[in-house]
TORLOMAR-859862 format. One record per residue (C-alpha): z, y, x; residue in one letter; residue number from 0. Coordinates in Angstrom, 3 decimals, decimal comma, always signed. Example, Ala and Ser with C-alpha at 12.3 -4.5 7.8 and 13.67 -1.06 7.14 Angstrom:
# residues 2
+----------+----------+----------+------+-----+
:       pz :       py :       px : type : seq :
+----------+----------+----------+------+-----+
:   +7,800 :   -4,500 :  +12,300 :    A :   0 :
:   +7,140 :   -1,060 :  +13,670 :    S :   1 :
+----------+----------+----------+------+-----+
***
This chain:
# residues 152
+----------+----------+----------+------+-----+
:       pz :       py :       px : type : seq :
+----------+----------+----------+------+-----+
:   -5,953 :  +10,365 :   -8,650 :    X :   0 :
:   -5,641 :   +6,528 :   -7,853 :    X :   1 :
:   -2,687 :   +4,486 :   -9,585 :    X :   2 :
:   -1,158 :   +2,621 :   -7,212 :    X :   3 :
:   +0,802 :   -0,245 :   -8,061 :    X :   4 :
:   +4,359 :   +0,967 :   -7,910 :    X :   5 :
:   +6,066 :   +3,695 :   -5,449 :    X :   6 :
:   +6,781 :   +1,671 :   -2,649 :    X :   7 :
:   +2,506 :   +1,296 :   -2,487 :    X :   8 :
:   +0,574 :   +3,735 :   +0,092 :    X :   9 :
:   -3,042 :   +3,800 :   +2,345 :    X :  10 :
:   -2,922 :   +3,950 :   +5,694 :    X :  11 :
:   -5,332 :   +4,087 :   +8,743 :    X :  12 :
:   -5,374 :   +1,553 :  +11,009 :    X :  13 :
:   -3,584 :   +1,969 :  +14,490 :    X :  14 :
:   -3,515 :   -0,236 :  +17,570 :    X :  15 :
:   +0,220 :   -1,397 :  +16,368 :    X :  16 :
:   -1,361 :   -2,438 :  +13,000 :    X :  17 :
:   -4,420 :   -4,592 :  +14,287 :    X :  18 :
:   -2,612 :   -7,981 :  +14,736 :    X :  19 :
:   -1,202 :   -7,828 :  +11,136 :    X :  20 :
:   -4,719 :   -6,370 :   +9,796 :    X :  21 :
:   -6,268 :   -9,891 :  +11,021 :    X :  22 :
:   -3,855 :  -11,769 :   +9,700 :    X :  23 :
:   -4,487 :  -10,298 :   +6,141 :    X :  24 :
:   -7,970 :  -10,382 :   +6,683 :    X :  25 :
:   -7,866 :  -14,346 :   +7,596 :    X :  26 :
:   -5,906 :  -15,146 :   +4,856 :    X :  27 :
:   -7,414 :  -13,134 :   +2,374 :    X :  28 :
:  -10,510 :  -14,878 :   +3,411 :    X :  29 :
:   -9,478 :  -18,612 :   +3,486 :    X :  30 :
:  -11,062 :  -20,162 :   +0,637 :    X :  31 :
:  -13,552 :  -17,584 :   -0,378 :    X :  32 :
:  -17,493 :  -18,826 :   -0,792 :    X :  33 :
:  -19,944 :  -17,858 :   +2,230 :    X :  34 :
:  -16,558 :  -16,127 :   +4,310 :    X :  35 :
:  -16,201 :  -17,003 :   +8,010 :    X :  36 :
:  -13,505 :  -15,247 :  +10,288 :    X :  37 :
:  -14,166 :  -14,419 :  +14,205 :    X :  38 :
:  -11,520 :  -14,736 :  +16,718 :    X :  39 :
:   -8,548 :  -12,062 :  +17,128 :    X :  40 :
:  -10,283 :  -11,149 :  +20,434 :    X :  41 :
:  -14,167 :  -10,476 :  +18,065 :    X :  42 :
:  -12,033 :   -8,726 :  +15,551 :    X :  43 :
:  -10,003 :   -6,219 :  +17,763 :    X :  44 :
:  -12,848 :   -5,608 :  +19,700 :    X :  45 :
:  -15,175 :   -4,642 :  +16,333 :    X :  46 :
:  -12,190 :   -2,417 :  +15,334 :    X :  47 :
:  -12,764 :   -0,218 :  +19,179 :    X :  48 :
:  -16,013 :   +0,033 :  +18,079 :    X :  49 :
:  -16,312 :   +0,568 :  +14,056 :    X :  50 :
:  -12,952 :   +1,457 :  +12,836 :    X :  51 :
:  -13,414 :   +4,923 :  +11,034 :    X :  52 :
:  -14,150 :   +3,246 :   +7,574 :    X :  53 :
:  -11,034 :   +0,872 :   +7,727 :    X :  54 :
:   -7,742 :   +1,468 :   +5,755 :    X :  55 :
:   -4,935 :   -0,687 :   +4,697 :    X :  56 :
:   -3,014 :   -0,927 :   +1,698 :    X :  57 :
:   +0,527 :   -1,071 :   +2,420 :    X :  58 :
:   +3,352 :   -2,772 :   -0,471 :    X :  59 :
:   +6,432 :   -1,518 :   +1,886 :    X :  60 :
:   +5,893 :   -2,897 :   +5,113 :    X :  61 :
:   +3,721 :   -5,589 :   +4,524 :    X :  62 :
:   -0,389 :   -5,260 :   +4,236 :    X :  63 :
:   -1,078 :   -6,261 :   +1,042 :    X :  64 :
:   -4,732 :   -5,513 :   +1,228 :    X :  65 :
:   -7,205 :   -3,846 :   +3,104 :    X :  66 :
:  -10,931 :   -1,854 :   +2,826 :    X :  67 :
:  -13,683 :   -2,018 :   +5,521 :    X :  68 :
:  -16,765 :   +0,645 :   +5,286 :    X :  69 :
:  -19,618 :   +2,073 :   +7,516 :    X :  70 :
:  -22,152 :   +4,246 :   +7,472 :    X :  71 :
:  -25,427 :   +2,439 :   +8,288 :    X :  72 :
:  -28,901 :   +4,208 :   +9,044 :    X :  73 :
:  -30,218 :   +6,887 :   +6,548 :    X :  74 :
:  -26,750 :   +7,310 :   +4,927 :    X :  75 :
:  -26,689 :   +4,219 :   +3,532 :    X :  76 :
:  -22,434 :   +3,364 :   +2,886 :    X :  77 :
:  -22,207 :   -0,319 :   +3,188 :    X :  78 :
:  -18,910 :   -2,195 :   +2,036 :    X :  79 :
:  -18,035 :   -4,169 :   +4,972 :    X :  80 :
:  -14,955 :   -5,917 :   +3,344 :    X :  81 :
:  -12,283 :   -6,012 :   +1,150 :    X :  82 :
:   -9,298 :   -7,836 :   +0,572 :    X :  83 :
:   -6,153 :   -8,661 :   -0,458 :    X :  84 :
:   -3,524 :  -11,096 :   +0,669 :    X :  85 :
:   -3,481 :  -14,360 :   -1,715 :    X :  86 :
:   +0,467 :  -13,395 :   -2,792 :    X :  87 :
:   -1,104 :   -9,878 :   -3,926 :    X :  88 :
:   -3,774 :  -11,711 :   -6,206 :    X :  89 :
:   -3,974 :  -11,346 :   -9,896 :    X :  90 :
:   -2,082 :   -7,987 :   -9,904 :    X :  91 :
:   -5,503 :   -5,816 :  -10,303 :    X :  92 :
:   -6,007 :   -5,030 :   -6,582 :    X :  93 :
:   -9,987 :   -5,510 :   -6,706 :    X :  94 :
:  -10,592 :   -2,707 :   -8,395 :    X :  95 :
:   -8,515 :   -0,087 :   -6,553 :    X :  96 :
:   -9,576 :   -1,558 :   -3,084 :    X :  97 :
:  -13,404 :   -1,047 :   -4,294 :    X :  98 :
:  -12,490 :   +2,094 :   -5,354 :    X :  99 :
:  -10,902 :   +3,146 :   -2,166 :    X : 100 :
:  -14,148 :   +1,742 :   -0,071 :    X : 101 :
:  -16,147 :   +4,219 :   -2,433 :    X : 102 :
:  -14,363 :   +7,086 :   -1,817 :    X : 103 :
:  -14,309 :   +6,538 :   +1,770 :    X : 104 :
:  -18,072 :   +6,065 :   +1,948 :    X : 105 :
:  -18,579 :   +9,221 :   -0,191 :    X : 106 :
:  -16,101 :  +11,523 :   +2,245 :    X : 107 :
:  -18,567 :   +9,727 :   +5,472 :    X : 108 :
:  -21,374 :  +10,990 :   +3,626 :    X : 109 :
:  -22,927 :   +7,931 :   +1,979 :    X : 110 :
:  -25,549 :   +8,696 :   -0,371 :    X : 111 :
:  -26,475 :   +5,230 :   -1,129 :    X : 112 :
:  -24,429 :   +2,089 :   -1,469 :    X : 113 :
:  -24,855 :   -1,494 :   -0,067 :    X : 114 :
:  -23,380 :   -4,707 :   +0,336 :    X : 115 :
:  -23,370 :   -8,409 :   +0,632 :    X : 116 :
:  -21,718 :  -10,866 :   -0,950 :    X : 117 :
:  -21,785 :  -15,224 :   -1,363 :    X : 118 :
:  -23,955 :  -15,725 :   -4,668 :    X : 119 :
:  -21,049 :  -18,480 :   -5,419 :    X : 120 :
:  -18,683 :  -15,635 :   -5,275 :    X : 121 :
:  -17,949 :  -15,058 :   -9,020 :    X : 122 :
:  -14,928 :  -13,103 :   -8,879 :    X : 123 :
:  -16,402 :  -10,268 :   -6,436 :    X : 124 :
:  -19,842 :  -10,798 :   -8,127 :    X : 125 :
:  -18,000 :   -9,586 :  -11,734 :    X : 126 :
:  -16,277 :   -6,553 :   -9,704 :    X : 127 :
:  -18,755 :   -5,424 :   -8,144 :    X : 128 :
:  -21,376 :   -5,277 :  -11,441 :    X : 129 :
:  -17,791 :   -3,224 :  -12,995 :    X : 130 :
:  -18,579 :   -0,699 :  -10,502 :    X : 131 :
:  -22,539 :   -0,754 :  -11,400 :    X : 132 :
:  -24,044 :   -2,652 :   -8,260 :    X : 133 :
:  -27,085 :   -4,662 :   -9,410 :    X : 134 :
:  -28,297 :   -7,048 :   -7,078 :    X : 135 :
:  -31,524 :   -6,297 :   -5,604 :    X : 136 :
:  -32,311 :   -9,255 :   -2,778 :    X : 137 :
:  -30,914 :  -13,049 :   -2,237 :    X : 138 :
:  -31,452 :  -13,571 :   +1,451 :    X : 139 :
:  -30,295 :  -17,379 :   +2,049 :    X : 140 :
:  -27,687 :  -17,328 :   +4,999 :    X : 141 :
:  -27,511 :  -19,978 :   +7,798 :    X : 142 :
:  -24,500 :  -20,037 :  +10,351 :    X : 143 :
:  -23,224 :  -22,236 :  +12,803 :    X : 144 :
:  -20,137 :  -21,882 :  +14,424 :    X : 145 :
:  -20,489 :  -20,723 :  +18,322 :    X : 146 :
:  -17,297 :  -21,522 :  +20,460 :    X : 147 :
:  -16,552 :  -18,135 :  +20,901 :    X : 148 :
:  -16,168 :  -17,741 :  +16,870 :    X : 149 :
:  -13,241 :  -19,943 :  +17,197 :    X : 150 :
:   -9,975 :  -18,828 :  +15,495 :    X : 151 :
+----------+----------+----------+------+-----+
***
């Protein structure tokens, strides 16, 4: 069983009334952090129609505190889309139970292999994830450009 923080602390799936809130945590858990780009609202809510059954959020009351994005890719590969926490939530020991939480979830979809990416320059996920036992296996340099319809 997973600690959570305090009592007022829960998971919860995403719903349609939750999306608008789930962007906003996502943009500003991602504002500062090497090799992270956001898509517009429009990209976002759209993704979630299509890919949503990996996402959960982690809830401090009312207010998203973090949140945990997972798929299944081909040959049961569980990939760790995201995850996140709001930058008031940092430094409170979040990584580790939202990396936890995108484990389980890919185990219960039937992963039996894990991936993901992540910014070499990233030292604070690099740490967590080699915590949890990932090794990385391929640097792949990255080029993007920003298309209009990327715009926040």
């Amino acid at each position: 069983t997973e600690l959570l923080p305090g009592p007022l602390w829960r998971w919860m799936r995403v719903t349609p009334r939750w999306v608008p809130r789930f962007y906003d945590t996502v943009r500003d858990a991602m504002t500062g952090v090497p090799g992270s780009y956001m898509v517009s609202r429009a990209a976002f809510a759209a993704d979630l129609k299509r890919e949503s059954d990996g996402d959960v959020l982690l809830l401090s009351g009312e207010d998203v505190a973090g949140f945990v994005r997972v798929q299944i890719l081909d040959a049961r590969v569980g990939y760790v889309r995201m995850i996140g926490r709001r930058p008031d939530f940092r430094g409170i020991g979040l990584g580790p139970l939202l990396l936890g939480k995108a484990l389980e979830r890919l185990e219960a979809m039937g992963a039996r292999r894990l991936a993901l990416d992540v910014s070499s320059t990233n030292r604070a996920a690099l740490e967590l994830y080699r915590m949890f036992g990932f090794t990385i296996i391929q640097e792949v340099p990255v080029y993007r450009g920003k298309r209009p319809s990327d715009a926040v």
